[in-house]
KOLMIVEX-630135 format. One record per residue: x, y negated, z of N, C-alpha, C, CB in turn; residue in one letter. Coordinates in Angstrom, 3 decimals, always signed. Glycine has a CB too. Layout:
- n_east,n_north,n_up,ca_east,ca_north,ca_up,c_east,c_north,c_up,cb_east,cb_north,cb_up,residu
- X,Y,Z,X,Y,Z,X,Y,Z,X,Y,Z,a
...
***
This chain:
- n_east,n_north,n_up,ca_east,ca_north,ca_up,c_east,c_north,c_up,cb_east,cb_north,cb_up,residu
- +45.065,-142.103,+88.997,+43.725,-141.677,+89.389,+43.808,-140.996,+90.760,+43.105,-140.715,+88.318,x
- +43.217,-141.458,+91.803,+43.106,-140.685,+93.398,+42.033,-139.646,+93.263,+42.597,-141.814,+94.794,x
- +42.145,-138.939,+93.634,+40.696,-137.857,+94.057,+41.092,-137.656,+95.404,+40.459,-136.117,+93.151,x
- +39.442,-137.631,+95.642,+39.603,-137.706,+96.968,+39.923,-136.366,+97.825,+38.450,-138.305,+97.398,x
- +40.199,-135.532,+98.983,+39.840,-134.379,+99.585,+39.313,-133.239,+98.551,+38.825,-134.741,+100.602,x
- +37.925,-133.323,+98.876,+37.371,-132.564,+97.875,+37.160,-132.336,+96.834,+36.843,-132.469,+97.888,x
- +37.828,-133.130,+95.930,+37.811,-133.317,+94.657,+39.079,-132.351,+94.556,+37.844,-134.887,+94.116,x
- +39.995,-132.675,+95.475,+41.178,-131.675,+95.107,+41.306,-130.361,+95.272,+42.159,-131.960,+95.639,x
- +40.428,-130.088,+95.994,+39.780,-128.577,+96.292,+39.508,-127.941,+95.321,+38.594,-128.475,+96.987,x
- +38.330,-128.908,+94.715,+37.727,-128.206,+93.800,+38.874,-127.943,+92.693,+36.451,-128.950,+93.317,x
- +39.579,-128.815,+91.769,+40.650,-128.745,+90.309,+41.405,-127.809,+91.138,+41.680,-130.372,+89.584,x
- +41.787,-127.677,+92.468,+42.766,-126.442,+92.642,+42.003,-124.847,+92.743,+43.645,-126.739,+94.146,x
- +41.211,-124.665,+93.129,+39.692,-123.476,+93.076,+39.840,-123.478,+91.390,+37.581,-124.297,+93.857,x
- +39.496,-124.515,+90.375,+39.516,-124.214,+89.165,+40.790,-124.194,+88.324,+38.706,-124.942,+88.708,x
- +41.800,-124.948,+88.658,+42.888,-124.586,+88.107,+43.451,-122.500,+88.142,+43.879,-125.712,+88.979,x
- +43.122,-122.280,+89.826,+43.379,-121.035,+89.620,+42.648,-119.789,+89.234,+43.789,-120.856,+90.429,x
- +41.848,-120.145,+88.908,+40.814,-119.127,+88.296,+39.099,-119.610,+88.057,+40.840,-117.821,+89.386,x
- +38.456,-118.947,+87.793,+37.302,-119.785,+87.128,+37.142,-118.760,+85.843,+37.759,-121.617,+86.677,x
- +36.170,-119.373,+84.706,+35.168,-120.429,+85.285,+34.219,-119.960,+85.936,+34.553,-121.221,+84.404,x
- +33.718,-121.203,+87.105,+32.420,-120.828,+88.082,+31.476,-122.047,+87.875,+32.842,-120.651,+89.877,x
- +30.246,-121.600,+88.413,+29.020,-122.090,+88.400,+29.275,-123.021,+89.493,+27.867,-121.085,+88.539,x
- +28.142,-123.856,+89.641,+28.115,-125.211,+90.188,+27.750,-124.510,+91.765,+26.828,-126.452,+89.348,x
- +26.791,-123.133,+91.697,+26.756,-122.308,+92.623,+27.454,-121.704,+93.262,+26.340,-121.776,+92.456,x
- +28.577,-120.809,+92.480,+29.464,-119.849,+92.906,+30.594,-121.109,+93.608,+30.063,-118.706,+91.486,x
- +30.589,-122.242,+92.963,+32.053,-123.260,+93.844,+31.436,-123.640,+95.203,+32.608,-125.108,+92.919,x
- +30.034,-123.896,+95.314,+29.634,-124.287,+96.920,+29.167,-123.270,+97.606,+28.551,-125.336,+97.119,x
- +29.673,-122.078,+97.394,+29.810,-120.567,+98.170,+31.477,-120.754,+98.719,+29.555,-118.897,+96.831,x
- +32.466,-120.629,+97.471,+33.541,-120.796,+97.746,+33.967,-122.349,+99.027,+34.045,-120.787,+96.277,x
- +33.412,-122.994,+98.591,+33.533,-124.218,+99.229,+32.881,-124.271,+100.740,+32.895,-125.234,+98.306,x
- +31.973,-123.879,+100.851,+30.752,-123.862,+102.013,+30.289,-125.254,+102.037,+31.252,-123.396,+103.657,x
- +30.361,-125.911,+101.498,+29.318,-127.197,+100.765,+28.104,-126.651,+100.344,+29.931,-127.959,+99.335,x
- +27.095,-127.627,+99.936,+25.641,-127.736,+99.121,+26.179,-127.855,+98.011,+24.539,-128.928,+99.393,x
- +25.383,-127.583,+97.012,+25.643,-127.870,+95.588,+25.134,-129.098,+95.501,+25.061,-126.933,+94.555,x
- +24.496,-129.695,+95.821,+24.105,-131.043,+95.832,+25.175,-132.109,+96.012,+23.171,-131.184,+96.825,x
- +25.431,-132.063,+97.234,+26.974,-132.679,+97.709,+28.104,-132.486,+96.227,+27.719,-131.487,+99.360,x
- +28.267,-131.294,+95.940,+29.249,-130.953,+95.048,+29.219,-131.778,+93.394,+29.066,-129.351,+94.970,x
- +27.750,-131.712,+92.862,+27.119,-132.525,+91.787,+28.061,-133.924,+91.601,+25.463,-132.889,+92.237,x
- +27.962,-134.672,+92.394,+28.895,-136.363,+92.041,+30.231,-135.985,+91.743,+29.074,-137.642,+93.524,x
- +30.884,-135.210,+92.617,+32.119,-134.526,+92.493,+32.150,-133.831,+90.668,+32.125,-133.203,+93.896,x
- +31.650,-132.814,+90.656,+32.021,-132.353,+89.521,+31.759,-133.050,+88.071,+31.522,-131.228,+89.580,x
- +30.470,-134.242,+88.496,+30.399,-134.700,+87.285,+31.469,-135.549,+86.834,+29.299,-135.276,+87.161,x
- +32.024,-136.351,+88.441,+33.203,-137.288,+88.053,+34.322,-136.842,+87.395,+33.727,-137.863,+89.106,x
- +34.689,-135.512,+87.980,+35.879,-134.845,+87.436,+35.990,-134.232,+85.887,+36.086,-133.759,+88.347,x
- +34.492,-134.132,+85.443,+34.261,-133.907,+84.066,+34.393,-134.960,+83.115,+33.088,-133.444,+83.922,x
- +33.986,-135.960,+83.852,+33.792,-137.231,+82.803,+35.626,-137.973,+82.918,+32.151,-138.659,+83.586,x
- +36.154,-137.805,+83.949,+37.726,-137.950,+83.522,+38.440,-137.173,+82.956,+38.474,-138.111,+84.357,x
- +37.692,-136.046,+82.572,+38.531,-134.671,+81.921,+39.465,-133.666,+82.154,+39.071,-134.902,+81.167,x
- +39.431,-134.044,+83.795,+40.408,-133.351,+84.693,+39.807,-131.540,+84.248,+40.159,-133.997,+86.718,x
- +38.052,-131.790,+84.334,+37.209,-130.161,+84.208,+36.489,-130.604,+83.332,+36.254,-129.373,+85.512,x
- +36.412,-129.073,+82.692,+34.981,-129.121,+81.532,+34.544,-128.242,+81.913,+34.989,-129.010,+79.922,x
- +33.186,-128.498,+81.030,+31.686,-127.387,+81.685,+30.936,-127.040,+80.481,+30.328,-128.283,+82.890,x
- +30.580,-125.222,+80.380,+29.441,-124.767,+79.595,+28.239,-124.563,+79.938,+29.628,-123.841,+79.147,x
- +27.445,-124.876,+79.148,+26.420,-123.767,+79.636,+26.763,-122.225,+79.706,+25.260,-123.832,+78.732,x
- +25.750,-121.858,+80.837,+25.964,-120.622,+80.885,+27.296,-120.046,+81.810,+26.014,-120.310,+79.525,x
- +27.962,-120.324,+81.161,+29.620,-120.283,+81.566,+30.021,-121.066,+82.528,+30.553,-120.672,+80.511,x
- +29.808,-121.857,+83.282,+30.260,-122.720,+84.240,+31.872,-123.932,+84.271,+30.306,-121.664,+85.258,x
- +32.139,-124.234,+85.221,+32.975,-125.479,+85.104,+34.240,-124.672,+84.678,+33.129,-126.500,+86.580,x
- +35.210,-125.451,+84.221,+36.777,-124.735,+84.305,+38.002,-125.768,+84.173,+36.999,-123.589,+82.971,x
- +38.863,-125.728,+84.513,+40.069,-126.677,+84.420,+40.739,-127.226,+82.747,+41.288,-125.780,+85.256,x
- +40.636,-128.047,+82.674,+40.536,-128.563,+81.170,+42.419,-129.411,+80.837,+38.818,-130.067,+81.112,x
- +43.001,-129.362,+82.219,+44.358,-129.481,+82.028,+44.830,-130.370,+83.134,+44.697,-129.995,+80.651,x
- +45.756,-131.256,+82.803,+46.160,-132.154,+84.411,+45.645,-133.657,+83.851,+48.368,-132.201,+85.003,x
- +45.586,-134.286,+85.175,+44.970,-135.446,+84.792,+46.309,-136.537,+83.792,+44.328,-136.172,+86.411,x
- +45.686,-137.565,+83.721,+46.400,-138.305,+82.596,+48.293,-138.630,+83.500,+45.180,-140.168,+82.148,x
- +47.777,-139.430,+84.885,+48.883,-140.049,+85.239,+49.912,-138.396,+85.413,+48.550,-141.196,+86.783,x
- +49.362,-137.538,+86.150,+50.150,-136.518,+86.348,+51.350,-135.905,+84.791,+48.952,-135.416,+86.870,x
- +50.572,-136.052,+84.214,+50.805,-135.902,+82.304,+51.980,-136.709,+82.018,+49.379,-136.649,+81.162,x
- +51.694,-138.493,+82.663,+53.025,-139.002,+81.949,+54.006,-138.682,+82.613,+53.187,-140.387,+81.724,x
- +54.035,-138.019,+83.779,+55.177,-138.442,+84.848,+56.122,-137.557,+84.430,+54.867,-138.294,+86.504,x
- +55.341,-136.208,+83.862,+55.704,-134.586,+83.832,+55.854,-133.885,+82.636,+54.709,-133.793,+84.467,x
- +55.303,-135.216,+81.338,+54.807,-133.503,+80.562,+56.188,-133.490,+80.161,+53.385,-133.276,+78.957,x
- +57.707,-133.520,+79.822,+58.203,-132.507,+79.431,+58.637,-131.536,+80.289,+58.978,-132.804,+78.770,x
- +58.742,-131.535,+81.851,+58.546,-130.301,+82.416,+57.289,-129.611,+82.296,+58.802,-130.400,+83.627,x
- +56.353,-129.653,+81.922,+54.836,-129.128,+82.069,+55.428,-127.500,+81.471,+53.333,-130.189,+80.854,x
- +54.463,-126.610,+82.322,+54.964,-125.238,+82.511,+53.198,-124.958,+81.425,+55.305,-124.487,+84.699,x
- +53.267,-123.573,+80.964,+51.875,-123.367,+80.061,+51.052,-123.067,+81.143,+51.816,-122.101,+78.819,x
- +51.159,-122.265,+82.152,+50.553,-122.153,+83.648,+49.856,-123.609,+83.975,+51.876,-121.795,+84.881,x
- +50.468,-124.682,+83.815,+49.854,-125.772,+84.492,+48.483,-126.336,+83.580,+51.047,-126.952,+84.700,x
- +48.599,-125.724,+82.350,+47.455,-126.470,+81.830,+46.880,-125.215,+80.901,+47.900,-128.019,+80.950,x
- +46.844,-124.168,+81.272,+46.187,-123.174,+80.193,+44.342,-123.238,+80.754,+47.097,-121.200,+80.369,x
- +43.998,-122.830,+79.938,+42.239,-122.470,+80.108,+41.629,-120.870,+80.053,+41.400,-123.248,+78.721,x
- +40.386,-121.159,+80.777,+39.606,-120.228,+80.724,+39.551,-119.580,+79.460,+38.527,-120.622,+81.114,x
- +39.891,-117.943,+79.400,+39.627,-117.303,+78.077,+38.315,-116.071,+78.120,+41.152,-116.588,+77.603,x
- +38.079,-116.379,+76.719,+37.136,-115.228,+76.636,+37.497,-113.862,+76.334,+36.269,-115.497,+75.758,x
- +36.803,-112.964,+76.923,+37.133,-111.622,+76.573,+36.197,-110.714,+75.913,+37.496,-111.033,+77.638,x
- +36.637,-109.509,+75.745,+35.311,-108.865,+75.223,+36.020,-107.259,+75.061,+34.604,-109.709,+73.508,x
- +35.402,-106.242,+75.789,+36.018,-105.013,+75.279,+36.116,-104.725,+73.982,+35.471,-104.035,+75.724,x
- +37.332,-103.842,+74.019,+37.246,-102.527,+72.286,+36.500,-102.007,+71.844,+37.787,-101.330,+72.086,x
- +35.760,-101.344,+73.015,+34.243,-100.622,+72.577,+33.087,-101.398,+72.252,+33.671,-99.784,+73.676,x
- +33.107,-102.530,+72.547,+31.618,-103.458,+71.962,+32.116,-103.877,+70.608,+31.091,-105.103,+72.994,x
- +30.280,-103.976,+70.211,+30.451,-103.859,+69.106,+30.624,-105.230,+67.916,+29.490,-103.046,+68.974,x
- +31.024,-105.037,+67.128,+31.109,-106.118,+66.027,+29.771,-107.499,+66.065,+30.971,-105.130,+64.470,x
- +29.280,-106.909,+66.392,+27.673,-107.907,+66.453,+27.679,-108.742,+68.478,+25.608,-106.125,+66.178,x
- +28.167,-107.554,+69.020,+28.489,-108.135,+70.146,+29.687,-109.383,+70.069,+28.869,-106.989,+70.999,x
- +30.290,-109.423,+69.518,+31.553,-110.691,+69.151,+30.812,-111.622,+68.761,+32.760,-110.462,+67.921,x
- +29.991,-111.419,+67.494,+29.608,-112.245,+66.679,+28.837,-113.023,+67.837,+28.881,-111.668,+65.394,x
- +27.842,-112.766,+68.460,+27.099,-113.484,+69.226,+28.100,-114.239,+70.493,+25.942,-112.489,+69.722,x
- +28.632,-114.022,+71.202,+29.712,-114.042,+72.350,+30.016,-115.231,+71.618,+30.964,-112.747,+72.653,x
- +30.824,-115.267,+70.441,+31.866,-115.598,+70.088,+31.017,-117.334,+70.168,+32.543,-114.721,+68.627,x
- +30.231,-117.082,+69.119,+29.217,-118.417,+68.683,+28.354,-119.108,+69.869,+28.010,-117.883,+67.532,x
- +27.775,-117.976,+71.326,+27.365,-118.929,+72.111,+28.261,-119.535,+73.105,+26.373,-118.495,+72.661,x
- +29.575,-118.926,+73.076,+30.063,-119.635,+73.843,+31.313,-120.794,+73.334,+30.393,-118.706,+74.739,x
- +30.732,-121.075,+72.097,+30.916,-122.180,+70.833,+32.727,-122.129,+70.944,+30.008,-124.182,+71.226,x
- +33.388,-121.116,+70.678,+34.856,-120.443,+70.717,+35.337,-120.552,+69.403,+34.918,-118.867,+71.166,x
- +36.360,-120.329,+69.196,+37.611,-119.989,+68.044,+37.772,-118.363,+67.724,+39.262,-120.550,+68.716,x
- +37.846,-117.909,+69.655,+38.850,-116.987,+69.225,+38.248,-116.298,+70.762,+40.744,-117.584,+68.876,x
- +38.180,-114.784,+70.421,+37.689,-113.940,+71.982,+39.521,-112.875,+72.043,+35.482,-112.355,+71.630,x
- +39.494,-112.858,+72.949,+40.552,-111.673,+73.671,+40.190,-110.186,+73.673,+40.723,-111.958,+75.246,x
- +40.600,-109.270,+72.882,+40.070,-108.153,+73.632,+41.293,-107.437,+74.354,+39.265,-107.148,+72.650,x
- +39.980,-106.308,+75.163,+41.146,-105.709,+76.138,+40.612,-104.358,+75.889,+41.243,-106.233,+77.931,x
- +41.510,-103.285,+75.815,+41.560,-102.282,+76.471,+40.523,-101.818,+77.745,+42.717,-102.397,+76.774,x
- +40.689,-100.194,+78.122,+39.710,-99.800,+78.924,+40.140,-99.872,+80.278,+39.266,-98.562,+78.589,x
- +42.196,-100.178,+80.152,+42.556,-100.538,+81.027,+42.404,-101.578,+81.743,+43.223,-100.409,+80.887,x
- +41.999,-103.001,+80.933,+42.185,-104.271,+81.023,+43.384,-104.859,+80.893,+41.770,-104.597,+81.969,x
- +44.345,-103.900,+80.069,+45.454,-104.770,+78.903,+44.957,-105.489,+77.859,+46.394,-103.864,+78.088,x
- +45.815,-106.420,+77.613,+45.089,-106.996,+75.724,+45.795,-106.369,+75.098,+45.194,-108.704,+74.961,x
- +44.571,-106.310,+74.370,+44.716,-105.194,+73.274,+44.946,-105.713,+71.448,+43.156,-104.270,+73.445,x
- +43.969,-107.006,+71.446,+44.075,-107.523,+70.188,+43.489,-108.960,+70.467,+43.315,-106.627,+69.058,x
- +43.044,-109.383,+69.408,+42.555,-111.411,+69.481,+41.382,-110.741,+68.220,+44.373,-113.333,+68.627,x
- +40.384,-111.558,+68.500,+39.574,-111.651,+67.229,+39.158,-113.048,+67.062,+38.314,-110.718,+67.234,x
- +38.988,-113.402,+65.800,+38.804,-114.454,+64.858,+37.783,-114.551,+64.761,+39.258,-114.450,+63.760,x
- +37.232,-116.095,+64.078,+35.648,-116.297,+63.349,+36.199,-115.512,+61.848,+34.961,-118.454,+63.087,x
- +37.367,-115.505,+61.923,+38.151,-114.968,+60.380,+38.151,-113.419,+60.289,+39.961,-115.459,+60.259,x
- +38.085,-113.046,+61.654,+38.113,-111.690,+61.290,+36.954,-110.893,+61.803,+39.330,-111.112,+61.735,x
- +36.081,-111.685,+61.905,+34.607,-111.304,+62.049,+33.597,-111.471,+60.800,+34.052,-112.155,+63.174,x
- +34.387,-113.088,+60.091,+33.585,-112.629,+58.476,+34.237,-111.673,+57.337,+33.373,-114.032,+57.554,x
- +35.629,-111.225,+58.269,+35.842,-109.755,+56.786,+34.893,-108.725,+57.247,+37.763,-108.714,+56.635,x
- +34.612,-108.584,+58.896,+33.744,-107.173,+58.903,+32.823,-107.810,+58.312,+33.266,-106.330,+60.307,x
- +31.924,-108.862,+58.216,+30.467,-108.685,+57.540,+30.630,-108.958,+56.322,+29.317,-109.535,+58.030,x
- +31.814,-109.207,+55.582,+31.588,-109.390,+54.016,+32.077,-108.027,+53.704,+32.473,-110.719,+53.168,x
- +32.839,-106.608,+54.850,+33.180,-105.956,+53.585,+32.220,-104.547,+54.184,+35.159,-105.758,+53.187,x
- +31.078,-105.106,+54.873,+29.745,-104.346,+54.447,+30.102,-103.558,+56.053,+29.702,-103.181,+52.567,x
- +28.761,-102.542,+56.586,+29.114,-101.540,+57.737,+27.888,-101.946,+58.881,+30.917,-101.810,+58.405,x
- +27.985,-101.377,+59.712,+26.779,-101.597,+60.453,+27.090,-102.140,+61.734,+25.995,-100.394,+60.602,x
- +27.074,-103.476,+61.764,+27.748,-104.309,+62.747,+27.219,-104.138,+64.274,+27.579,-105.777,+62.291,x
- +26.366,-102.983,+64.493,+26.019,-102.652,+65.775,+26.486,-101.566,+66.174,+24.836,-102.622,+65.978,x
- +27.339,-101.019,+65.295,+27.489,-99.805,+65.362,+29.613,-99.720,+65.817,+26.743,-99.117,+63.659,x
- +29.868,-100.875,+64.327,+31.380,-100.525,+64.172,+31.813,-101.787,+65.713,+32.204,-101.042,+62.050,x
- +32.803,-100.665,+66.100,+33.860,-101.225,+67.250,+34.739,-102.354,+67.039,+34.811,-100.215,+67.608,x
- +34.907,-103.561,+67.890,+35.692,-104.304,+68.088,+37.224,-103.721,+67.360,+35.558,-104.531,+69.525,x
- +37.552,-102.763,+68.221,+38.650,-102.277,+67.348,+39.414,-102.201,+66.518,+38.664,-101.902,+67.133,x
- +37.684,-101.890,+65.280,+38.037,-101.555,+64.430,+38.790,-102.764,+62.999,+36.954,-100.790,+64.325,x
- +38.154,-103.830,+64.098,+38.403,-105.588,+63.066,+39.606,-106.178,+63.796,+36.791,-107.097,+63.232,x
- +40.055,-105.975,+64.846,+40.595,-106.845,+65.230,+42.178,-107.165,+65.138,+40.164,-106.784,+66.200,x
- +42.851,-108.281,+65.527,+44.367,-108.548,+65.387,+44.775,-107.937,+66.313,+44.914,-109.881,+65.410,x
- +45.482,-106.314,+66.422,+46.029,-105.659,+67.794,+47.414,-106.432,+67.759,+46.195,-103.751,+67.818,x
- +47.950,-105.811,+68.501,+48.803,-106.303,+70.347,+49.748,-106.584,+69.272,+49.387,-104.880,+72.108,x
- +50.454,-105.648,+68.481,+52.171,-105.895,+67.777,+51.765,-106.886,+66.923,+53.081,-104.478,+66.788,x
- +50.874,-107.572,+66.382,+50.709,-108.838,+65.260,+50.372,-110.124,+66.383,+49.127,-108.532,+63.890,x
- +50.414,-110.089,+67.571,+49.667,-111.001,+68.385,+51.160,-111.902,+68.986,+48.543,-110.063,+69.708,x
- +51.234,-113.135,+68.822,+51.922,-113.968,+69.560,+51.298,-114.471,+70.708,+52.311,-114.897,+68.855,x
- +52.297,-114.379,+71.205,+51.935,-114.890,+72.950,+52.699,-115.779,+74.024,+51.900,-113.696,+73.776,x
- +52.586,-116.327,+74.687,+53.512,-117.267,+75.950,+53.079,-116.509,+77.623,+52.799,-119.431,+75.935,x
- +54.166,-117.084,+78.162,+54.276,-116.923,+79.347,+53.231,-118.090,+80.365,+55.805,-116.987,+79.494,x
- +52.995,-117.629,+81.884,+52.240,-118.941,+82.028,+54.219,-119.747,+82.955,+50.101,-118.677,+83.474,x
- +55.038,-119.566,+82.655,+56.027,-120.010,+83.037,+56.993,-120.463,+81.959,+56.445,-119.180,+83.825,x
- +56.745,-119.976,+81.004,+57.432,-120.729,+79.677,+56.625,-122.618,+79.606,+56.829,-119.483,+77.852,x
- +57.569,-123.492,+79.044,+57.771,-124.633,+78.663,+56.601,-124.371,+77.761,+59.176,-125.056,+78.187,x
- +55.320,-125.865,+78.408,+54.671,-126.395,+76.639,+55.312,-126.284,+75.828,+54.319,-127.724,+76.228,x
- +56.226,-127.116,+75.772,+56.761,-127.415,+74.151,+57.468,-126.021,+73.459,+58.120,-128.791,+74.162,x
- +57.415,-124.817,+74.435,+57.296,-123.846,+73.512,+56.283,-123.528,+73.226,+57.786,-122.942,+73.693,x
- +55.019,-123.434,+73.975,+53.693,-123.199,+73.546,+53.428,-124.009,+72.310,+52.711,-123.518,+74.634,x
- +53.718,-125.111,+71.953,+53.164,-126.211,+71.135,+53.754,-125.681,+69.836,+53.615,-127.823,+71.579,x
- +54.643,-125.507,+69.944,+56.155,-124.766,+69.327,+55.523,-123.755,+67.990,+57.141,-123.486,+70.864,x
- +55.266,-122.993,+69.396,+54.376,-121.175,+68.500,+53.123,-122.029,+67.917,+53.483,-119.329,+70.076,x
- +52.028,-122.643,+68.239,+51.109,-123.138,+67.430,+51.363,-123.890,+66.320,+50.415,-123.726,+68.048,x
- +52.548,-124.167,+66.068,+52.899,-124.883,+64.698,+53.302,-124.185,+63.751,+53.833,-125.797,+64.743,x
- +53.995,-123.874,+64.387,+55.236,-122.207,+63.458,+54.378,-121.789,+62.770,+55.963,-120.523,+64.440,x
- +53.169,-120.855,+63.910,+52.582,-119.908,+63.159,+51.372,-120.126,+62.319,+52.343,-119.011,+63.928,x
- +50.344,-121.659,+62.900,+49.615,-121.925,+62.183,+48.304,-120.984,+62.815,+50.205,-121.767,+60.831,x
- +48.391,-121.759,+64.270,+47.309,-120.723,+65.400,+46.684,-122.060,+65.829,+48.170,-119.553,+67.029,x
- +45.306,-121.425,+66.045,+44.367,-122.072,+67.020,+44.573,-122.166,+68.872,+43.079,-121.258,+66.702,x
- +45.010,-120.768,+68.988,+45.072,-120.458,+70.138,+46.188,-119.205,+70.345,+43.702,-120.219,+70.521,x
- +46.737,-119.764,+71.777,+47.611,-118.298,+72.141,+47.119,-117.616,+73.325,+49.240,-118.541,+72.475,x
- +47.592,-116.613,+73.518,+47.246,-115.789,+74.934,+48.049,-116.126,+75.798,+47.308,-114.302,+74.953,x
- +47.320,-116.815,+77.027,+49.145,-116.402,+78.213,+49.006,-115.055,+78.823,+49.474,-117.640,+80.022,x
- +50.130,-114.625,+78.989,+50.060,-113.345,+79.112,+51.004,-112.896,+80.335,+50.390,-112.743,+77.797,x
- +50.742,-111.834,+81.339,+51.718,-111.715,+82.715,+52.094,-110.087,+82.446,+50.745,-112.073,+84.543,x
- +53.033,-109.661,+82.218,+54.176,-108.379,+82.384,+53.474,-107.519,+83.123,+55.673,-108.676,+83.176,x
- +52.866,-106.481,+83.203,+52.673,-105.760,+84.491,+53.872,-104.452,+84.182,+50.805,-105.192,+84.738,x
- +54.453,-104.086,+85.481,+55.261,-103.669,+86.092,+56.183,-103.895,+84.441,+54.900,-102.203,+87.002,x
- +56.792,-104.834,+84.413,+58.162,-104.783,+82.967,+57.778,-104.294,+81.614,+59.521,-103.615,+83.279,x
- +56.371,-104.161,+81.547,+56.185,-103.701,+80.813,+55.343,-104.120,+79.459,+55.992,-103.000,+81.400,x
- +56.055,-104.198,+78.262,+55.597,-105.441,+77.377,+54.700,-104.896,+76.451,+56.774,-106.227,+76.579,x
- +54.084,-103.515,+76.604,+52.716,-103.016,+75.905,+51.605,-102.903,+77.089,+52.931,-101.398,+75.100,x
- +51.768,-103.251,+78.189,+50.828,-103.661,+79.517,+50.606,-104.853,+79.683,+51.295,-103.331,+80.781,x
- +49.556,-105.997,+78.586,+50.031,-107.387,+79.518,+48.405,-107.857,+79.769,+51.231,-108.876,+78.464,x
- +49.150,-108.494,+80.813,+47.527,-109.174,+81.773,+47.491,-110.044,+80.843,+47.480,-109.990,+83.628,x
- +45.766,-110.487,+80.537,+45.831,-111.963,+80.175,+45.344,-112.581,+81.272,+45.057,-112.406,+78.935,x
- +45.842,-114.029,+81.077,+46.092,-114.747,+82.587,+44.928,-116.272,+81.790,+48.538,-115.239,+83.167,x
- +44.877,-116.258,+80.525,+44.459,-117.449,+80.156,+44.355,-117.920,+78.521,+45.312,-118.247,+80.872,x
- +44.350,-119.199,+78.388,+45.161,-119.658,+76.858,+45.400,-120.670,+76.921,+44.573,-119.614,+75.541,x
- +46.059,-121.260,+75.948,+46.714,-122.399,+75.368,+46.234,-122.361,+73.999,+48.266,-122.381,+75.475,x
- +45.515,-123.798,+73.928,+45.090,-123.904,+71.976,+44.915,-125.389,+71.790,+43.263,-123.007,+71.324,x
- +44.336,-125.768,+70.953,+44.904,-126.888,+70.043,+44.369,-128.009,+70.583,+44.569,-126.814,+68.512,x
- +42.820,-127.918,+71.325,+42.001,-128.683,+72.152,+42.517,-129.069,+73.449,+40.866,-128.041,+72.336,x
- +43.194,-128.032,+74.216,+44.171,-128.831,+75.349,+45.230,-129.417,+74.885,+44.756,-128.005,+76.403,x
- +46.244,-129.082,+73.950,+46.933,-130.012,+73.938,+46.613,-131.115,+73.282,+47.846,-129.678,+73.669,x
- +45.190,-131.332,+72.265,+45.277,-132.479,+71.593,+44.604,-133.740,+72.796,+44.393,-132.247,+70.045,x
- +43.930,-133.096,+73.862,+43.503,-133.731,+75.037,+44.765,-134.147,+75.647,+42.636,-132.852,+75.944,x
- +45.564,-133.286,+75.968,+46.774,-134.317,+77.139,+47.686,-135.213,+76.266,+48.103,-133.181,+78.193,x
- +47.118,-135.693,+74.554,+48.638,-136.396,+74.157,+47.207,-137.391,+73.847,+50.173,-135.653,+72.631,x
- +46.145,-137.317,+73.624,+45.075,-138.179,+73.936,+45.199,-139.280,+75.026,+44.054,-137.371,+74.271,x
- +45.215,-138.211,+76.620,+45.216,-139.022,+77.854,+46.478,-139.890,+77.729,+45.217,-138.105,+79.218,x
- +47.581,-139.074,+77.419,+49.050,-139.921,+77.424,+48.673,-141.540,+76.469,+50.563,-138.710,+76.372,x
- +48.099,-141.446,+75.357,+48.070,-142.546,+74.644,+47.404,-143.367,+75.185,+47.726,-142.440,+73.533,x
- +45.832,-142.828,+75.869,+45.392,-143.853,+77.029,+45.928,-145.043,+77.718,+45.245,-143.253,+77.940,x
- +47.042,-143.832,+78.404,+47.375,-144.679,+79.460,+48.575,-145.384,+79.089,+47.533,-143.969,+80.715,x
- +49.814,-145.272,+77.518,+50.013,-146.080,+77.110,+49.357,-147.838,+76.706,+50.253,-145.386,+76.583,x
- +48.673,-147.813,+75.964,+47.643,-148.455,+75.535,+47.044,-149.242,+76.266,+46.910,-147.806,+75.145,x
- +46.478,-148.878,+78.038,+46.462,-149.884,+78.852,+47.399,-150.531,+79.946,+45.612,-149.652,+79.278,x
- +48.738,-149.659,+79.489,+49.891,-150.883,+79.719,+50.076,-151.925,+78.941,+51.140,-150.468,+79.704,x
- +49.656,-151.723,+77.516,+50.207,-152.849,+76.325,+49.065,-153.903,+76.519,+50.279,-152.187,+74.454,x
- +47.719,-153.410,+77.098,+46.756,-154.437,+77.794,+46.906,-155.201,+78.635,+45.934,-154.074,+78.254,x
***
């Protein structure tokens, strides 16, 4: 698959951070959003990017040919996604909504520092409302999977360890996570890795098997 110039602009703008609006990329870009429109739809409909409402475009992994050439070097950095977050202090009802419009698995929380702090679940959002409390009231906190129960990857560790930990443990999703200063109760989240990117790049791989045997 070629992309052209600007096409490569853009998956590299979204590979490294994101997600942005169809607006905020032809600020970054100094393009029209108009101009930008053919571009992003093409790159969506090959699956290079995906797009929410609300939420804007984001990097959805590497394209297919790049995939066969590479994936057992593929680093978790090269294909992790946009994650959601949500402070400690918001509340239980604040997840619940977050969680469902932005049609998720799984939100990140962080700290007041902006460490992660814990992961919350659709699983651990129906124990707070089945075991009763006032879901506007009780804290993220107080439901969630903190930091010492939380598995995690590097964005420089090997997929196939990422793929690895999602089997083992019987996860939807992991955190990638970056060290700040050595320190392994300080970690940035940088992203994720879950079951939808990788079931997409062994998808594309079969693709493009399939129209060799054509």
């Amino acid at each position: 698959m070629k992309l052209t110039e600007r096409q490569e602009r853009l998956v590299s703008i979204l590979r490294n951070g994101g997600p942005f609006t169809a607006e905020q990329l032809s600020k970054k870009m100094e393009i029209k959003k108009t101009t930008l429109r053919p571009d992003l739809t093409f790159l969506v409909r090959s699956g290079i990017l995906n797009a929410k409402p609300k939420v804007g475009y984001f990097f959805n992994g590497l394209s297919a040919p790049f995939f066969n050439e590479n994936y057992l070097n593929l680093r978790v950095g090269d294909v992790m996604g946009p994650v959601q977050i949500i402070k400690e202090k918001a509340s239980v009802y604040e997840a619940v909504v977050s969680l469902f419009l932005q049609e998720e698995d799984n939100l990140f929380v962080i700290n007041d520092d902006d460490y992660l702090s814990g992961t919350l679940s659709r699983k651990d959002l129906l124990k707070a409302t089945v075991g009763g409390g006032d879901l506007h009231i009780m804290p993220v906190g107080m439901v969630m999977t903190r930091l010492n129960h939380i598995i995690s990857v590097y964005e420089e560790d090997l997929l196939s360890l990422a793929v690895g930990k999602l089997v083992e443990y019987d996860l939807d999703a992991l955190p990638v996570v970056r060290d700040t200063e050595n320190n392994k109760r300080k970690l940035t989240i940088m992203g994720m890795v879950n079951k939808s990117i990788i079931t997409r790049l062994f998808y594309d791989q079969w693709q493009i098997e399939d129209s060799k045997r054509n």
